[in-house]
C-alpha positions in Angstrom: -34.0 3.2 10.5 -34.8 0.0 9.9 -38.1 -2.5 9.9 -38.2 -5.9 10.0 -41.3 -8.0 8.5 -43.0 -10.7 10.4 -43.4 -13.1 7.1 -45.1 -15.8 9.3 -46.6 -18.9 8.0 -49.1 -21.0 5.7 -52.3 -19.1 5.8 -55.0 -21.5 6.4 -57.6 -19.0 6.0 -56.5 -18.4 2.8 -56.1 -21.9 1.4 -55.8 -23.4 -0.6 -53.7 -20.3 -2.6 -51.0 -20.6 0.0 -50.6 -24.8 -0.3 -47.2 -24.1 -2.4 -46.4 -20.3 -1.3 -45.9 -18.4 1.7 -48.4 -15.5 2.0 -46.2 -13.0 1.7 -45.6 -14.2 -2.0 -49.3 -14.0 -3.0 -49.8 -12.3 -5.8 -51.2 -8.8 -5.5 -52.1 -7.4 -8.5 -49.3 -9.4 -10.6 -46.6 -8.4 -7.9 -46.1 -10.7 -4.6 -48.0 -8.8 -2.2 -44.3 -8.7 0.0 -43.3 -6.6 -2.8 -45.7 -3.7 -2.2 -44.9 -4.0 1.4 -41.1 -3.3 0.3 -42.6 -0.2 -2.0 -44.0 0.6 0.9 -41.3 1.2 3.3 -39.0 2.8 0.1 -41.4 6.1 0.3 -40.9 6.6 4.0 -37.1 6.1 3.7 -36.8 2.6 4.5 -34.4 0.9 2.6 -32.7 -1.7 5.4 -35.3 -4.9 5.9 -35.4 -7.6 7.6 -37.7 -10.2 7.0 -38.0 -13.3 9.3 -39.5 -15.8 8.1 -39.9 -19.8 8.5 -42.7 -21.0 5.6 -40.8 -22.2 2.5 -38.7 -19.5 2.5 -36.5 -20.4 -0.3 -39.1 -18.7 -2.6 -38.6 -15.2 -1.2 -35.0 -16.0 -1.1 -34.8 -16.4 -5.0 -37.3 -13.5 -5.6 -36.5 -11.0 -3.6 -32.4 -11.6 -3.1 -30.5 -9.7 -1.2 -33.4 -6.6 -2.4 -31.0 -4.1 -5.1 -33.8 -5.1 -7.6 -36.3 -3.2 -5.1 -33.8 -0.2 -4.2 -33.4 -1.7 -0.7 -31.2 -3.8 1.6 -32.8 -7.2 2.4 -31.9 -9.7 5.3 -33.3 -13.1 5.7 -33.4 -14.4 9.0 -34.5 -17.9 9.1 -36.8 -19.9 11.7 -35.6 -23.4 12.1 -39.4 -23.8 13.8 -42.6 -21.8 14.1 -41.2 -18.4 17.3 -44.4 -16.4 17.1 -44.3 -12.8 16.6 -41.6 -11.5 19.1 -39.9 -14.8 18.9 -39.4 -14.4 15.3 -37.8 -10.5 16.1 -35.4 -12.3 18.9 -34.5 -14.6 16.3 -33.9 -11.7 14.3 -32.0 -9.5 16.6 -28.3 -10.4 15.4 -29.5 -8.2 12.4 -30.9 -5.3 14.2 -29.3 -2.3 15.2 -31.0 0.5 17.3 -34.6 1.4 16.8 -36.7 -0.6 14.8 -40.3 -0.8 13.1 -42.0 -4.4 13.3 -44.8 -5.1 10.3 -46.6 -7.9 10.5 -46.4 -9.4 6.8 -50.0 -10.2 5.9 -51.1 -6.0 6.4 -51.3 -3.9 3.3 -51.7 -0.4 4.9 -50.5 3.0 3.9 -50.4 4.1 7.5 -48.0 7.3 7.8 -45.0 5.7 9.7 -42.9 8.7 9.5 -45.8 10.7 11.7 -45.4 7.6 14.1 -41.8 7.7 14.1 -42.1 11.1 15.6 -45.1 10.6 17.9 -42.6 8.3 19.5 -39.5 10.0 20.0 -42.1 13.1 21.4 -43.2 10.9 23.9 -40.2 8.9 24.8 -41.9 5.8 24.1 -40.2 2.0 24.9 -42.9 0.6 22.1 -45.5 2.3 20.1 -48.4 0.3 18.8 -50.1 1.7 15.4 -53.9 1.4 15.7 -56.7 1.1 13.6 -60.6 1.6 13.6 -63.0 -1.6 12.8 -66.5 -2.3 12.3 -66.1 -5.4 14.3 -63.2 -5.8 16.9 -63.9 -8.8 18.3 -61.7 -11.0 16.1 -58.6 -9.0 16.9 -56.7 -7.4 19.6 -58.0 -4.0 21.5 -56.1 -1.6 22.9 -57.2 0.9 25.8 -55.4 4.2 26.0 -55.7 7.5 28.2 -56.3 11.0 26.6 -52.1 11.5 25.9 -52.2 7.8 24.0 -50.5 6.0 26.8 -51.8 2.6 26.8 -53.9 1.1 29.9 -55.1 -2.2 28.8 -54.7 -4.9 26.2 -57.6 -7.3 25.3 -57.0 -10.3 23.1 -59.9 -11.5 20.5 -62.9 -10.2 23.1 -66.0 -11.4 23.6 -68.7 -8.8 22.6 -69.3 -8.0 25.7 -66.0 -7.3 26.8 -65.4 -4.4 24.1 -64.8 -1.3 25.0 -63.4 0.4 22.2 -63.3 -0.3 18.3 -59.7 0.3 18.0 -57.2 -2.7 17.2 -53.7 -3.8 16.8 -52.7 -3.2 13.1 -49.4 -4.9 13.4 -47.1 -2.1 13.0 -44.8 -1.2 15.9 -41.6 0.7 16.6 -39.1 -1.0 19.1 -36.8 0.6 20.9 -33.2 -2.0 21.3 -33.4 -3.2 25.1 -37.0 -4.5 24.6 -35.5 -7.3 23.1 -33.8 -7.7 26.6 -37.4 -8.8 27.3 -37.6 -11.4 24.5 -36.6 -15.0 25.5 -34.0 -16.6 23.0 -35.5 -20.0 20.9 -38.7 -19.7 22.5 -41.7 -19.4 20.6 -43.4 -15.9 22.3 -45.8 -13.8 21.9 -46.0 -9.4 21.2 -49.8 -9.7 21.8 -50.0 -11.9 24.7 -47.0 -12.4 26.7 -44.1 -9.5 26.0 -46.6 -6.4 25.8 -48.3 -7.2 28.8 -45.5 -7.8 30.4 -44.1 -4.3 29.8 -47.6 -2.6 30.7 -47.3 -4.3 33.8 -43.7 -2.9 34.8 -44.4 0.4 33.9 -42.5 1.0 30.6 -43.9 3.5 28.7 -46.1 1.6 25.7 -48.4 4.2 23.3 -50.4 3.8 21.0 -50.7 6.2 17.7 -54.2 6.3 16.2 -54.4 5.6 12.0 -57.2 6.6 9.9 -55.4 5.3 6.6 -56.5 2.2 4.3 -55.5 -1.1 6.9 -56.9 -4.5 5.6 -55.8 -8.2 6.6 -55.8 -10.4 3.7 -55.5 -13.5 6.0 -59.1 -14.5 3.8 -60.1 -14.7 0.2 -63.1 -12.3 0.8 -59.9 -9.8 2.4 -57.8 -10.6 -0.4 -60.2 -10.3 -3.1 -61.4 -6.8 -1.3 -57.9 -5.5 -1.4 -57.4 -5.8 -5.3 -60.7 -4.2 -5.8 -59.5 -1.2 -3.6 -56.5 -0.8 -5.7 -58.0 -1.4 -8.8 -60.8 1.1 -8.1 -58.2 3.7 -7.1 -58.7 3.9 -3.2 -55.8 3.2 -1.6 -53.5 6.6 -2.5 -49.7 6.1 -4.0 -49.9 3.0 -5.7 -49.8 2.9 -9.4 -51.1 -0.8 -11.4 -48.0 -1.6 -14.1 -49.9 -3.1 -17.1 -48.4 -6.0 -18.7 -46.3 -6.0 -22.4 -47.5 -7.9 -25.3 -50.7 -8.2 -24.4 -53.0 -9.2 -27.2 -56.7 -8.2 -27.1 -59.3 -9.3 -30.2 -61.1 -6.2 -31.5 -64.0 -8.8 -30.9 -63.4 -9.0 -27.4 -65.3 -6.7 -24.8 -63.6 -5.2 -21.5 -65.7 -3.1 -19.0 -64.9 -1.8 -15.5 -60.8 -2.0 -14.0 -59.0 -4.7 -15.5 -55.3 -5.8 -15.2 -53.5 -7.9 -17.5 -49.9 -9.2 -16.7 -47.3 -9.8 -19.9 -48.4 -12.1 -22.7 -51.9 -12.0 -22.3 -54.7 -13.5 -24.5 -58.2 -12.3 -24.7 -60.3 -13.9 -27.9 -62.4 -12.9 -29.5 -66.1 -12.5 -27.9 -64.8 -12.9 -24.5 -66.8 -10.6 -22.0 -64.2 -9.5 -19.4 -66.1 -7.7 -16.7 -64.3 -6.0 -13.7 -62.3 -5.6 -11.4 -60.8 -8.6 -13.2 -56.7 -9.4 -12.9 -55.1 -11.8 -15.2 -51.2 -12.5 -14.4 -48.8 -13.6 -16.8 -49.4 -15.5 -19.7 -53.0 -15.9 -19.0 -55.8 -16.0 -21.8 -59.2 -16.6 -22.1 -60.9 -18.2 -25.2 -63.6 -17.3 -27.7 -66.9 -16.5 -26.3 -66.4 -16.9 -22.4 -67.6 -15.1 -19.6 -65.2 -13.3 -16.3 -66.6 -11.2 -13.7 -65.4 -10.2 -11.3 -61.9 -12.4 -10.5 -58.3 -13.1 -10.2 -56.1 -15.4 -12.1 -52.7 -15.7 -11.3 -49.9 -16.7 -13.7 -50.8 -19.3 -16.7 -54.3 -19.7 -16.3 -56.1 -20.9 -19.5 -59.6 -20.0 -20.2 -61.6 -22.2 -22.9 -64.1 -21.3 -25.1 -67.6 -20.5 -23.7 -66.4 -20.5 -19.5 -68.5 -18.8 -17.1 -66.4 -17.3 -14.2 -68.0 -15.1 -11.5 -65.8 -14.0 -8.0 -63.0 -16.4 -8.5 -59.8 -16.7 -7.1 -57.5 -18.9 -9.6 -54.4 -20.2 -9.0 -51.0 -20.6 -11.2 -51.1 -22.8 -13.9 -54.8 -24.0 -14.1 -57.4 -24.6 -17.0 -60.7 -24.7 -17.5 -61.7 -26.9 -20.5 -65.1 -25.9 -23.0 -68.3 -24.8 -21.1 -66.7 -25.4 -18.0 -68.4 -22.8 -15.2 -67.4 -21.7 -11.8 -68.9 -19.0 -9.0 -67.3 -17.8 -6.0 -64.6 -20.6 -5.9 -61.3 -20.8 -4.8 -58.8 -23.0 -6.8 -55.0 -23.8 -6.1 -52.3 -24.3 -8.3 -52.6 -27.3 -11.3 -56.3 -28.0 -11.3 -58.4 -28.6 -14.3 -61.7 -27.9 -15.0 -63.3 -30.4 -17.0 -65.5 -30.2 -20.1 -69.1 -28.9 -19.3 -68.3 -28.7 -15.3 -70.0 -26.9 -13.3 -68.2 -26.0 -9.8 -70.4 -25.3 -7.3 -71.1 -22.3 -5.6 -68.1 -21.6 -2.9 -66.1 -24.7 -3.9 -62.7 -25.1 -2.8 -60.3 -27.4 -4.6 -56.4 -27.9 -2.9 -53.4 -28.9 -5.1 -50.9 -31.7 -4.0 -48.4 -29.8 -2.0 -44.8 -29.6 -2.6 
């Protein structure tokens, strides 16, 4: 069977990381986070992906190729302009053949999708929707179903007092072939809003199978930052962290709690590296300075004496001597001056390309 992978857009949520990148390419844990979702698929058997996708897609084209490096069979089908979700599957549907899952791309989950598979061909289902339990609904879509799963209602982004149910959309689907019947062609249309209720309305049979696994958005650095802490920390089941090679660590240097160090890393000596910390590539850190708590993507270079707490860091940045920063987001090819201290929450955007 085969899924197809809603790649979507810039996040702007999650600027100013994704000025130069789509989402889907954000590193998670030292591996675009596209790249898990791939991993994903591979342990329930699916190998043949489609990913649609309209955000500077030439980067996933060059990384991810036509997907032998990942065991799998990768398709790109390109949006000449923004179709929203089902748009993007229409767009998409030369590709496709019979049944089909739908992932939205900005979901790490390890929902079961093989149990789903089945609870749809047992109930004859046109669409099933996966769903997912959160503490606060309201910024998503709900879902009302009867005892058997069949669903009654769809509510987008309620009020509070409109919620009737904590359970939500987690953007995974399976499509059955002449639902895209329903899709129109170059238009830019919506699963949540327009087709889905559409089909409720008609009668076709649209269910809804209820996850308890791991299911986080990472449309926000908070979500972001959360999900590398859950797979640091061990949480989220079947995923094994690759440590880097040639790493080189001072015997004067102190590491506590999870760390993750991609290839050619530095750490000096008296550096005080406290996790859940990730450093990608060719990252170091000076003599004497300070991380808690953060993520540094590829070629970040820490000087002596820095104090970093809760920091998302782009590629290719550097923070000069005594330089400090806490809770702050910063994208690609910024530097840090001499004795600076960033501000608490800061957010500092790159020139895009």
């Amino acid at each position: 069977m085969q899924a197809l992978i809603l790649v979507g857009g810039e996040a702007t949520r999650l600027r100013p990381l994704t000025c130069n990148m789509p989402k889907a390419m954000v590193p998670v844990c030292n591996r675009p986070f596209l790249e898990h979702v791939i991993g994903y698929l591979g342990k329930h058997d699916v190998r043949d992906v489609v990913l649609a996708q309209g955000h500077l897609p030439q980067l996933m084209v060059d990384y991810f190729g036509d997907g032998s490096r990942f065991d799998s069979k990768l398709t790109h089908a390109l949006e000449a302009k923004p179709m929203n979700t089902a748009g993007a599957v229409k767009n998409a549907e030369s590709f496709l053949k019979g049944r089909f899952y739908v992932l939205n791309g900005d979901i790490f989950t390890d929902l079961d999708i093989s149990e789903m598979l089945k609870f749809h061909i047992a109930r004859r289902a046109s669409v099933t929707i996966a769903l997912t339990a959160v503490d606060n609904p309201t910024a998503y879509g709900l879902i009302e179903t009867d005892q058997n799963g069949r669903v009654k209602r769809f509510l987008e982004k309620p009020t509070p007092e409109q919620v009737t149910t904590n359970m939500i959309n987690a953007g995974t689907y399976i499509l059955e072939p002449h639902i895209l019947n329903d899709i129109p062609a170059q238009t830019n249309y919506s699963f949540e809003r327009q087709l889905f209720p559409k089909l409720l309305a008609r009668g076709e049979p649209v269910y809804a199978f209820v996850s308890s696994g791991y299911w986080i958005d990472i449309g926000t650095p908070e979500k972001y930052f959360q999900l590398h802490s859950d797979l640091l920390s061990g949480t989220i089941r079947g995923n094994n962290l690759i440590e880097g090679k040639k790493i080189h660590i001072d015997p004067g240097a102190h590491l506590e709690g999870q760390v993750l160090l991609g290839d050619k890393c530095i750490i000096s000596r008296g550096a005080r590296i406290s996790g859940p910390v990730v450093m990608g590539s060719g990252t170091s850190i000076a003599e004497d300075s300070v991380i808690q708590k953060s993520i540094m993507w590829q070629n970040v270079r820490i000087g002596p004496k820095v104090a970093m707490d809760n920091c998302l860091i782009a590629n290719d940045c550097e923070f000069e001597e005594s330089s400090s920063a806490e809770k702050s987001v910063l994208g690609d090819h910024i530097r840090i001056s001499r004795n600076t201290r960033l501000g608490t929450n800061s957010r500092i955007w790159p020139v895009s390309k």
